[in-house]
C-alpha atoms as an extended CHARMM CRD file, in Angstrom:
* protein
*
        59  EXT
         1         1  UNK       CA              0.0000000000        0.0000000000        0.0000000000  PROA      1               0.0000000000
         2         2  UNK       CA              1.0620000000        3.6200000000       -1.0360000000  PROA      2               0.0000000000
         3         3  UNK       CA              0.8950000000        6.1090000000        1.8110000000  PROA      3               0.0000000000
         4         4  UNK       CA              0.8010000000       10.3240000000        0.9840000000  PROA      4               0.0000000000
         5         5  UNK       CA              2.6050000000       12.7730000000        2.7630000000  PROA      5               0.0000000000
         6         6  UNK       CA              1.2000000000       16.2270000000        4.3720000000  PROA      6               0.0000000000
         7         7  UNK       CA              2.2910000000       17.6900000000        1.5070000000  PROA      7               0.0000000000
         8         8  UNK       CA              1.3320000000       15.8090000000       -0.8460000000  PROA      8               0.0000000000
         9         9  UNK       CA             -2.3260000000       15.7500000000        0.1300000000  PROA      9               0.0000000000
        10        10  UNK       CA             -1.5380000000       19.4090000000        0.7100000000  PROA      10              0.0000000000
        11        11  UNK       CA             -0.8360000000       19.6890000000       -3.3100000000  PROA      11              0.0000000000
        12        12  UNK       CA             -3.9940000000       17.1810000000       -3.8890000000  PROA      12              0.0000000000
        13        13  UNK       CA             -6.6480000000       19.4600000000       -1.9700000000  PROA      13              0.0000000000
        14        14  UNK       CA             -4.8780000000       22.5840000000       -3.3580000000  PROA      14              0.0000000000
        15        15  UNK       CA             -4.1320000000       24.0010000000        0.6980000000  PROA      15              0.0000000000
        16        16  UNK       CA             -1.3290000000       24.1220000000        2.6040000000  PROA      16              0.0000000000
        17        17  UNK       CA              0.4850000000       21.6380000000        4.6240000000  PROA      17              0.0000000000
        18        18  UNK       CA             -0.0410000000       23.6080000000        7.7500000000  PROA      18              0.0000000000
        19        19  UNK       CA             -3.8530000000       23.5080000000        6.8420000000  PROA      19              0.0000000000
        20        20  UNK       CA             -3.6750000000       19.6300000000        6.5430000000  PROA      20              0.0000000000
        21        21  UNK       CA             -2.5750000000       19.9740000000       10.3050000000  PROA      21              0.0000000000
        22        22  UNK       CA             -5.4830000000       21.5400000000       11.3040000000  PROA      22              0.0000000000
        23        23  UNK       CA             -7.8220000000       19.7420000000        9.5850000000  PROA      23              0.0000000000
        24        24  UNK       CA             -5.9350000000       16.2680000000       10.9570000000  PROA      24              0.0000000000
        25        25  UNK       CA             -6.5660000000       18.3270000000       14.1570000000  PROA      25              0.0000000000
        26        26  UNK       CA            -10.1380000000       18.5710000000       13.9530000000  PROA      26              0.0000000000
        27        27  UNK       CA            -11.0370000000       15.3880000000       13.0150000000  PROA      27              0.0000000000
        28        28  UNK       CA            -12.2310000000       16.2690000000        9.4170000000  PROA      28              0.0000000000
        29        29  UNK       CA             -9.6820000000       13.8150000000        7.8220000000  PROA      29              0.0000000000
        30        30  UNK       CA             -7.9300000000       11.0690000000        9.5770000000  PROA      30              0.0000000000
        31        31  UNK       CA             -4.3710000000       10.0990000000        8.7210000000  PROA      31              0.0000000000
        32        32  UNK       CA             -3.8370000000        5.8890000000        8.1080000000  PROA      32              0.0000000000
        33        33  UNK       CA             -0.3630000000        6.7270000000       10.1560000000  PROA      33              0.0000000000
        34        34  UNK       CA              0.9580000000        9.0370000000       12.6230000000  PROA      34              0.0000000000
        35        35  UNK       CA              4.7500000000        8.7830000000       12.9390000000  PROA      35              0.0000000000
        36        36  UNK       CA              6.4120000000        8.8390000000       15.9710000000  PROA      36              0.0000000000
        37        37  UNK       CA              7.6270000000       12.4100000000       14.8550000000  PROA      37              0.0000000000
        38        38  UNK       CA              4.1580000000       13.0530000000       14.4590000000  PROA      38              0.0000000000
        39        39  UNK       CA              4.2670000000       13.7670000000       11.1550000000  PROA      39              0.0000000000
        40        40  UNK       CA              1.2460000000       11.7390000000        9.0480000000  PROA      40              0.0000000000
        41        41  UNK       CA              0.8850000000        9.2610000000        6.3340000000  PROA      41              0.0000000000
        42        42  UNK       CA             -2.6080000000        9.2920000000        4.2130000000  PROA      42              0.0000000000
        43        43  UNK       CA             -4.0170000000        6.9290000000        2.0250000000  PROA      43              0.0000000000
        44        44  UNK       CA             -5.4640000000        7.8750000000       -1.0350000000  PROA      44              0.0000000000
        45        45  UNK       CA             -9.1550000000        6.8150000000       -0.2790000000  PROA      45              0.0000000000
        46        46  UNK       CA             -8.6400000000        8.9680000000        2.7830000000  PROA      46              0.0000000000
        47        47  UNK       CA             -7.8550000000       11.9470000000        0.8890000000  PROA      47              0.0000000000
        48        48  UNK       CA            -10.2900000000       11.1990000000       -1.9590000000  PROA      48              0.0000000000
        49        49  UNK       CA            -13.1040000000       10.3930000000        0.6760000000  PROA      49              0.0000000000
        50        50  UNK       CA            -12.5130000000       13.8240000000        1.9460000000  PROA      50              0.0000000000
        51        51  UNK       CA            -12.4170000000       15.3710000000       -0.9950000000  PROA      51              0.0000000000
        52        52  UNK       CA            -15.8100000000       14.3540000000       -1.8370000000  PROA      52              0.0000000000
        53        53  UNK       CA            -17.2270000000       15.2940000000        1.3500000000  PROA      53              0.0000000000
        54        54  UNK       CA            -15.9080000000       19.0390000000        0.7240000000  PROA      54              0.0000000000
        55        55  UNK       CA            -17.2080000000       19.3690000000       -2.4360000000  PROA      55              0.0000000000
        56        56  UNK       CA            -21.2290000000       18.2170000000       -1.1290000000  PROA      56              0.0000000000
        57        57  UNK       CA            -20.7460000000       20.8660000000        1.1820000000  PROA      57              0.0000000000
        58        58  UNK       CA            -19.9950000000       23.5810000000       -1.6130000000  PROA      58              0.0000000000
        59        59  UNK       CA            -23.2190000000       22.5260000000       -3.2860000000  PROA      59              0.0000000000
């Protein structure tokens, strides 16, 4: 399995990687790993599932 960084979900949701942060920090998207440098791995069906979610609520 294939695991995203912070910033490359940040380039995928077109935000920044500090923004990522906060939204891992608010429980609106959930990494697959935190390190033990707390930095975070995604999957791609984490990112994509989010994605859709944003864009119902823009409708």
């Amino acid at each position: 399995m294939s695991y995203l960084t912070t910033k490359q979900v940040s380039q995928k949701l077109g935000c920044t990687q500090r923004n990522v942060a906060y939204l891992v920090k608010g429980n609106k998207i959930t990494p697959a790993i935190t390190l033990e440098n707390g930095h975070f791995l995604f999957t791609a069906e984490d990112v994509a599932f989010f994605n859709s979610k944003k864009l119902n609520y823009a409708k």
